[in-house]
C-alpha positions in Angstrom: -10.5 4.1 10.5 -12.5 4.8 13.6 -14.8 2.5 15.0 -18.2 4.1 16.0 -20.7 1.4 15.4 -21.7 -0.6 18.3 -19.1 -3.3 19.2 -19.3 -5.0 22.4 -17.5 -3.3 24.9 -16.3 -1.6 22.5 -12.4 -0.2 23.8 -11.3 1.5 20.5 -10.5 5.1 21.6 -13.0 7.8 20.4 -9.9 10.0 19.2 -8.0 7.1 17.5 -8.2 7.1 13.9 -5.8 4.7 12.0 -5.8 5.2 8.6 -5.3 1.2 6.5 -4.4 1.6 3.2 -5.1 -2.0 1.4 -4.7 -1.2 -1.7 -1.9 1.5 -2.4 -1.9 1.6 -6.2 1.1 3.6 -6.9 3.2 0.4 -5.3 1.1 -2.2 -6.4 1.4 -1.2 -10.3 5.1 -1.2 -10.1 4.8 -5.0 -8.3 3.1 -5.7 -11.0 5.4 -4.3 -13.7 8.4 -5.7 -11.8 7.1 -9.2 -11.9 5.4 -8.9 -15.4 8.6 -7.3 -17.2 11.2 -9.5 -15.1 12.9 -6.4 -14.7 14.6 -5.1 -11.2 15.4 -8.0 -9.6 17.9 -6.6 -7.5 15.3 -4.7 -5.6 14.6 -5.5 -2.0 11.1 -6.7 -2.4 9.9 -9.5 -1.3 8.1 -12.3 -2.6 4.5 -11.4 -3.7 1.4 -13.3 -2.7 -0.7 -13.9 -4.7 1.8 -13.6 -7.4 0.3 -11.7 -10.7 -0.4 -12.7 -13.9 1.0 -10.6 -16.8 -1.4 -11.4 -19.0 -0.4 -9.7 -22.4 2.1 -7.2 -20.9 5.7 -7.3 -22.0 8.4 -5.2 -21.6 8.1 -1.9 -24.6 10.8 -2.4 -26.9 11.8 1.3 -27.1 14.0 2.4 -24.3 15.8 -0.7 -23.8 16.0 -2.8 -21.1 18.3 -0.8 -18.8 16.5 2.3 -19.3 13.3 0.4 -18.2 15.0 -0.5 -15.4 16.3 2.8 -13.9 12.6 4.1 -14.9 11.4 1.5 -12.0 13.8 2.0 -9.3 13.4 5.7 -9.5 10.1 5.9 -9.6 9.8 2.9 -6.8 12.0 5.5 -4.8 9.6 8.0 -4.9 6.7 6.2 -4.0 8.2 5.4 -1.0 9.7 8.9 -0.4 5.9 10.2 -1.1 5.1 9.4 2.8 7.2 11.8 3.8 5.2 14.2 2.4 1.5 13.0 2.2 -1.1 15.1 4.2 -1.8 14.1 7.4 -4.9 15.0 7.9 -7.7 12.0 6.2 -10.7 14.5 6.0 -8.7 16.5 2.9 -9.7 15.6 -0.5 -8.4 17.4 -3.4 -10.5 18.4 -6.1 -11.0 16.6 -9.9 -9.0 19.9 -11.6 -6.7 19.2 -9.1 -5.9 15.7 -9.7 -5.6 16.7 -13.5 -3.3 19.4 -12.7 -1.0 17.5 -10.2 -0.8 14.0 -12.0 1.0 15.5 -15.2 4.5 14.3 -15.6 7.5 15.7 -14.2 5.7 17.3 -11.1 7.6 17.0 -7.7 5.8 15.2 -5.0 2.4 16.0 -3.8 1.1 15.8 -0.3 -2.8 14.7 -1.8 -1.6 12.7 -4.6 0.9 9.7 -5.2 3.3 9.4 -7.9 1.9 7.2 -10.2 3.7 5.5 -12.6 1.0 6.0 -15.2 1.5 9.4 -15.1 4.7 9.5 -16.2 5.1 6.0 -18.9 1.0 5.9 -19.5 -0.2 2.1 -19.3 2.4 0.7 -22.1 3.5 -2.5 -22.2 0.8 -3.2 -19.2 -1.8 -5.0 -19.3 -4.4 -3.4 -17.8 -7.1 -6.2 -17.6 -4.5 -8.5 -16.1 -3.8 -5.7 -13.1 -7.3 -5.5 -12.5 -7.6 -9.0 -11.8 -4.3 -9.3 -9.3 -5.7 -6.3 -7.4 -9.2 -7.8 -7.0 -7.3 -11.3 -5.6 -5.0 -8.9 -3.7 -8.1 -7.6 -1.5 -9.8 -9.4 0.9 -12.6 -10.1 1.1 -13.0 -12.0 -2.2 -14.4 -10.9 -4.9 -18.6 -11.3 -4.5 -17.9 -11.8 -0.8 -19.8 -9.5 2.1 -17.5 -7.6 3.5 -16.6 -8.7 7.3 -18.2 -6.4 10.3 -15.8 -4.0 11.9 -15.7 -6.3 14.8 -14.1 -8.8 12.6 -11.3 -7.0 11.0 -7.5 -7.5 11.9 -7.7 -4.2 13.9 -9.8 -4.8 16.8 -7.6 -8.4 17.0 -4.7 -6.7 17.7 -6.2 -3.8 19.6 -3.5 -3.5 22.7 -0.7 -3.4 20.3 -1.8 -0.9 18.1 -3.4 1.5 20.6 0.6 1.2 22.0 1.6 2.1 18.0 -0.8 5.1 18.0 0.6 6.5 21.5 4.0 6.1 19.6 2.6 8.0 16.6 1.7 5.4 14.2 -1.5 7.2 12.1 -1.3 4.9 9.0 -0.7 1.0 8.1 0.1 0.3 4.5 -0.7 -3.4 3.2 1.4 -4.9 0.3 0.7 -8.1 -1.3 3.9 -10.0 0.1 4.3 -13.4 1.4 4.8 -14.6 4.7 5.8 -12.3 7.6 6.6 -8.7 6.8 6.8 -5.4 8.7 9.1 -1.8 7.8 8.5 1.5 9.2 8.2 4.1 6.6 8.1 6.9 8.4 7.5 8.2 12.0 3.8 8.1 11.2 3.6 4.4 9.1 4.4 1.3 9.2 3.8 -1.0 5.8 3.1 -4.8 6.6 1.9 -7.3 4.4 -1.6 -8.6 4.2 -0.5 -11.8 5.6 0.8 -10.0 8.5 -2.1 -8.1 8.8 -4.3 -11.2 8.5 -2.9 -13.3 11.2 -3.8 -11.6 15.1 -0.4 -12.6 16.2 1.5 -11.6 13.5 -0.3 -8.1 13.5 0.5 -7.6 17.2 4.2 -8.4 16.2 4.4 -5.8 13.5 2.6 -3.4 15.9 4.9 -3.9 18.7 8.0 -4.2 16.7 6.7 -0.2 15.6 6.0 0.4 19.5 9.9 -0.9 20.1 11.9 -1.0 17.5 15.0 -2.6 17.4 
């Protein structure tokens, strides 16, 4: 993200670029299974707002349960893990052969691509139509809705804080669907907050400062 079209007074830094990430989809798909399956419950997530529908998902009845299980926490491991490795730089784009090539299971982690846990399990026991809909209500602005003006988005609301973040090395802000108040530095380049955070000026500057001086 870098603003370049006119805002007035515009103070965003011309060498600033903050990349926002609202809608990771290798962590939102396992959310979804989580909640859909009732599986993992002893995983430190938090509440999720909106929570999903499952539709017609249900847990495959072939492994069992506990396999299913350590399926989702490794694979929720490496998800996280994967930002330690991505690419840093925003202008790289790998090519179609390459995304065939790199999203085949088994593959260690890729700095262009995200482990995704369709890769690995396919869509079974998902329902597809029901994830569709949760990610569309995930994602402001609503579905039909004009998207707001970059004047108008959380960033420029929150602008001191998060130059501060930048200065500190913050290049990326990952948005999960969670309730109420959240913010977790991933690693010394992004911080993951969710979109009620994001969403509310204060809150933002919080999570930005709490990157700028952590405790």
């Amino acid at each position: 993200m870098r603003f370049t079209e006119p805002m007035p007074h515009n103070p965003w830094s011309q060498d600033m670029v903050i990349r926002v990430d609202d809608n990771p989809q290798h962590l939102t798909v396992l959310l979804f299974i989580r909640q859909a399956w009732g599986i993992a419950a002893s995983a430190d997530v938090p509440p999720l707002s909106p929570v999903p529908e499952g539709g017609a998902s249900r847990l495959p009845a072939v492994p069992d349960r506990n396999e299913w299980e350590a399926r989702w926490h490794r694979a929720w491991g490496r998800a996280w893990d994967w930002y330690a490795v991505q690419e840093p730089d925003p202008t790289v784009r790998p090519a179609p052969g390459y995304i065939r090539e790199f999203s085949q299971p088994g593959r260690d982690l890729n700095p262009l691509i995200p482990p995704f846990w369709q890769a690995e399990y396919g869509w079974d026991g998902i329902d597809g139509d029901a994830y569709g809909d949760w990610q569309r209500r995930c994602s402001p602005p609503a579905h039909g809705q004009p998207r707001r003006k970059a004047a108008d988005s959380p960033e420029p609301q929150s602008l001191p804080a998060l130059v501060a973040a930048w200065k500190n090395g913050l290049d990326t802000v990952v948005v999960l669907p969670y309730a109420g108040f959240f913010a977790r530095r991933i690693t010394n380049r992004h911080l993951a907050v969710s979109a009620e955070t994001r969403n509310d000026p204060a809150s933002y500057t919080q999570a930005l400062d709490s990157w700028t001086r952590p405790s």
